[in-house]
N, C-alpha and C positions, 0 to 999 in steps of 0.2 A: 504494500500500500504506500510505504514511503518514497520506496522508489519512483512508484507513478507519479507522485506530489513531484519530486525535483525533478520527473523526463517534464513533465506537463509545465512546471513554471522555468524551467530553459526553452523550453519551444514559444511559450507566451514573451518571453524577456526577446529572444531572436525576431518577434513577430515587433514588438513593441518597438528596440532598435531599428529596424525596416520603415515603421510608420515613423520615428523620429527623424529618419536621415532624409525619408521622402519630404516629410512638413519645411526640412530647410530646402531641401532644392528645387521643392517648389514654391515657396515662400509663404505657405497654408501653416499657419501657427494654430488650427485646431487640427490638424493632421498630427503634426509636431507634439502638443500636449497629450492628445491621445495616448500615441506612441510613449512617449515619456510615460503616462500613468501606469498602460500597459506593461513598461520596463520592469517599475518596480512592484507590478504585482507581479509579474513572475519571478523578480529575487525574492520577496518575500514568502512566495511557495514554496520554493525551493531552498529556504531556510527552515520553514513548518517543517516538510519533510525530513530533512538534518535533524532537526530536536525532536521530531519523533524517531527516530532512527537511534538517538542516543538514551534517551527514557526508554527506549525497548531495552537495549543493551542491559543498560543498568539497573531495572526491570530484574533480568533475568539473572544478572550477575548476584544480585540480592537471594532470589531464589535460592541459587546453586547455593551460596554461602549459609543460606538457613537449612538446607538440607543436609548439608557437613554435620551440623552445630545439634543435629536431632539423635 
């Protein structure tokens, strides 16, 4: 699942790039902001992803260690 969160907010962040560099070379400043928004909702996906990806980990690493301890 987390994986999917950071393929999906790299493909939104690359789409978001595309619509920013369009807005400048076409001089369309709501193209431009779009893009920009879109940028950073795909880093921030693909950050969600990450911090779930490390609460799993540590999650589980917790587990393992309670199960030693029994």
């Amino acid at each position: 699942m987390a994986e999917g969160k950071k393929i999906r907010g790299k493909a939104q962040e690359t789409m978001g790039e595309a619509k920013e560099k369009a807005g400048r070379a076409t001089d369309k400043d709501d193209l431009r902001l779009k893009g920009t928004a879109e940028r950073v909702a795909g880093k921030t996906r693909q950050a969600a992803g990450e911090v779930e990806d490390k609460v799993k980990g540590t999650a589980e690493e917790i587990k393992g260690k309670a199960r030693k301890h029994k």
